[in-house]
Residue, then its C-alpha position, 0 to 999 in steps of 0.5 A: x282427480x288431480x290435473x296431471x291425470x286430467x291432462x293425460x285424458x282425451x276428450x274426444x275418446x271420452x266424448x266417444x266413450x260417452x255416446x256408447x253409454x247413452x246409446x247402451x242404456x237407450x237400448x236398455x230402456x227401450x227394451x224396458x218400454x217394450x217389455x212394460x209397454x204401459x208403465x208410465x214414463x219409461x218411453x219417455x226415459x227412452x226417447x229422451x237418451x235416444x236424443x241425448x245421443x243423436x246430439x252427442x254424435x253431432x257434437x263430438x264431430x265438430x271438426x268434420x261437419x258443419x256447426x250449424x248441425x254440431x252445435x245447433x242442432x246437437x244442443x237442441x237434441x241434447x236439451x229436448x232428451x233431457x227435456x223429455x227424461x223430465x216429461x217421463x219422470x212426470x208422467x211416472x208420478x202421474x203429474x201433467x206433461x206440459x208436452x210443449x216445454x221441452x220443444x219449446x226450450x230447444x228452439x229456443x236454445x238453438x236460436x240463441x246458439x245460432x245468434x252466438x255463433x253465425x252473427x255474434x260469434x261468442x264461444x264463451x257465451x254459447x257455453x254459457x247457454x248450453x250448460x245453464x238450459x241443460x243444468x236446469x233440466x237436470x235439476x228440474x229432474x232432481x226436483x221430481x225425484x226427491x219427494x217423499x216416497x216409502x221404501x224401497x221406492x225411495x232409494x231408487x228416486x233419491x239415489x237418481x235425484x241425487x245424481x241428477x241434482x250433482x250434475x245439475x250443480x255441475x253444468x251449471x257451474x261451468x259458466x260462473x267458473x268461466x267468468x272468475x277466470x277459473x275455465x279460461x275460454x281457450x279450456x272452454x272444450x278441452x280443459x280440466x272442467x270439461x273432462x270432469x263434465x265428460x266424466x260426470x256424465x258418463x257416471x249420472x247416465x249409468x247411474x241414472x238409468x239404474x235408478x230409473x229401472x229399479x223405479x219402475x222395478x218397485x213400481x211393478x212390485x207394488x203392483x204385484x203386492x197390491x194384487x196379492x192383497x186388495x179385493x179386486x172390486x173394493x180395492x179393500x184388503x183381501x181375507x188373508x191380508x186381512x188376517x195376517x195384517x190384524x193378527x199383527x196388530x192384535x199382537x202389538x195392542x196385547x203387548x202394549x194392553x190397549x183395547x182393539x175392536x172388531x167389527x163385521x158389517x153386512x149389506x142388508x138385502x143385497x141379494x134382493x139388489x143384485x137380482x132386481x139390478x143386477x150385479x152391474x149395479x150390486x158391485x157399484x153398493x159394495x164401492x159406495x159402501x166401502x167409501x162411506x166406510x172409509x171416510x170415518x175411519x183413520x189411518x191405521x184402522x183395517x178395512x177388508x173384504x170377509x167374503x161377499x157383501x160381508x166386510x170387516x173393520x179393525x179399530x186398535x186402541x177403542x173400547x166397546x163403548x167408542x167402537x159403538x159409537x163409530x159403527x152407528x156412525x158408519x150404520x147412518x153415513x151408508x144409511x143417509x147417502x145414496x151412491x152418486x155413481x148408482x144409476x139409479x137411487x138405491x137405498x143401501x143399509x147395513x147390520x153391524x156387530x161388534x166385538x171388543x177384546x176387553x171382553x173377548x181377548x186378543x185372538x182373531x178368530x175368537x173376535x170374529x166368532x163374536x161379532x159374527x154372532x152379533x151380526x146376526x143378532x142385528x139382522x133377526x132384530x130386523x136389520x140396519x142396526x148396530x149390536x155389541x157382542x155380550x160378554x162370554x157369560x151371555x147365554x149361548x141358547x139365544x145366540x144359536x136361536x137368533x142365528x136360526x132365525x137370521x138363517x131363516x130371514x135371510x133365506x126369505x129375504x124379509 
């Protein structure tokens, strides 16, 4: 923008203008908090614009009231609302929100403004103060949103972190551009810098405030994809998460020729456990089963909930032989460690059957058939064991008589 355009701008008119932006998106973000009354940090966002505007309308009439309320107290207001936008950014990741800082910086500033204007008046150093604590919020801002996050979230939070670090820059700018003489104190409140800090801060709210509704838009959406696909209970994947989540996977381990193992796991006795405790304490063994199970598994293998008590896991890239040796591993860890959250010490084991596609293929079902008949061969050789799945030439006569008898076991819960 050149200076001949900046000189043909008013700033009041664009102080003004600015208010009527922070007072829209105020309306827009305390319409968010109604409407999302438990999503975390949007009143904050709401509470802290709301205060941006009570100190812009302060400022901009400072030829009409005292300073004392044009300049004190409209910094104050201004440094408490950005204060509170970071507490709201916090408390959207879940962090701690030291409640105190963002007051306590505002007394702060408005003492030293106080100081800078009734015994010391000094126009150049009260600029400087109110640019550097209003900067730094905004830069502390930008340092809660540009974190790592998966997509989409991470175009909402780095798009806002990227205004709020620009215009962090900016206000912070303003008092090194005084001292080199570049803002000269009689352009401190009207010069080219201030129209451009008046400019850019209609341009971070609007953008601002976009970012932060499209954060909690995709928070809300993640929350919705989360229902969809995790079992209530476990917090586990769901059957058809399940399903369409492995059937993927068998795809890519089939293109690539690497072994993936399945494998169903069964709570013993559970219906024994839900009726002498209760369901209560029956749901408390499937989440302390699901965590044994979850602290010996990696990060692309799949754990989910078939139906009951019964749970499945998706190894890629492990052979019989290795998939074995981590069913027995999770048999033991469930085995060996009653759930600390039980009411009561509970001895939980579970029957595992696993299934490889190097003998059995790449289709789900197929695996499944397979280790479901390994499962119940495990549970009529007496339960909490492990047992592979025989290759197709096993004989189909003992696998029919072994899932008769595991019927019949479990009907009498022996």
């Amino acid at each position: 923008m050149s200076a001949h355009m900046l000189a043909d701008l008013d700033i009041k008119t664009l102080t003004v203008t600015l208010t009527v932006v922070t007072l829209a998106v105020t309306l827009l973000l305390a319409l968010a908090a109604w409407q999302a009354p438990a999503e975390r940090g949007v009143r904050q966002w709401a509470l802290g614009n709301a205060s941006l505007m009570l100190g812009l309308l302060l400022n901009i009439n400072q030829d009409r009231i005292p300073h004392g309320l044009s300049i004190i107290l409209a910094n104050g207001l201004m440094t408490l609302g950005l204060g509170l936008v970071w507490l709201g950014l916090r408390q959207f990741r879940s962090r701690t929100q030291p409640q105190w800082a963002p007051i306590a910086v505002s007394l702060i500033t408005m003492l030293l403004l106080w100081v800078f204007r009734y015994q010391i008046d000094n126009l150049t150093v009260r600029y400087a103060i109110s640019s550097l604590v209003l900067g730094g919020f905004c830069l502390l801002c930008a340092t809660e949103l540009l974190v790592a996050e998966r997509p989409p979230m991470r175009t909402a939070s780095w798009f806002s972190g990227i205004i709020a670090l620009t215009y962090g820059f900016i206000l912070v700018a303003r008092p090194a551009a005084s001292l080199t003489g570049w803002n000269s104190p009689n352009d401190l409140l009207g010069g080219p810098l201030q129209l451009i800090t008046v400019l850019g801060a209609m341009a971070a709210q609007i953008g601002m405030a976009c970012g932060l509704i499209l954060m909690t838009h995709y928070r809300h959406l993640d929350s919705l994809r989360r229902l969809s696909e995790l079992d209530p209970l476990t917090e586990t994947l769901n059957r058809r998460s399940l399903l369409l989540q492995a059937e993927q996977l068998l795809r890519r381990m089939a293109a690539s020729n690497e072994p993936l193992t399945l494998i169903m796991l069964d709570a013993d006795h559970f219906k024994h456990i839900n009726d002498e405790f209760g369901h209560q304490i029956g749901d408390e063994v499937l989440c302390h089963l699901v965590n044994r199970v979850r602290l010996l598994l990696r990060g692309r293998d799949l754990l989910g909930r078939f139906g009951g008590e019964e749970f499945i896991v998706v190894l890629p890239g492990l052979d019989s032989v290795d998939a074995g040796q981590v069913a027995e591993r999770i048999r033991q860890s469930i085995c060996q460690h009653e759930g600390q959250s039980l009411q009561r010490p509970i001895h939980v084991s579970v029957s595992l059957g696993v299934a490889c596609s190097e003998h059995h293929g790449y289709d789900f079902n197929t695996l499944l058939g397979a280790a479901d008949a390994a499962l119940y061969r495990a549970k009529a050789l007496g339960r909490n064991r492990v047992e592979l799945a025989p290759g197709p030439d096993g004989a189909p006569q003992e696998q029919v008589a072994l899932r008769l008898l595991s019927h019949f076991r479990h009907n009498l819960d022996v």
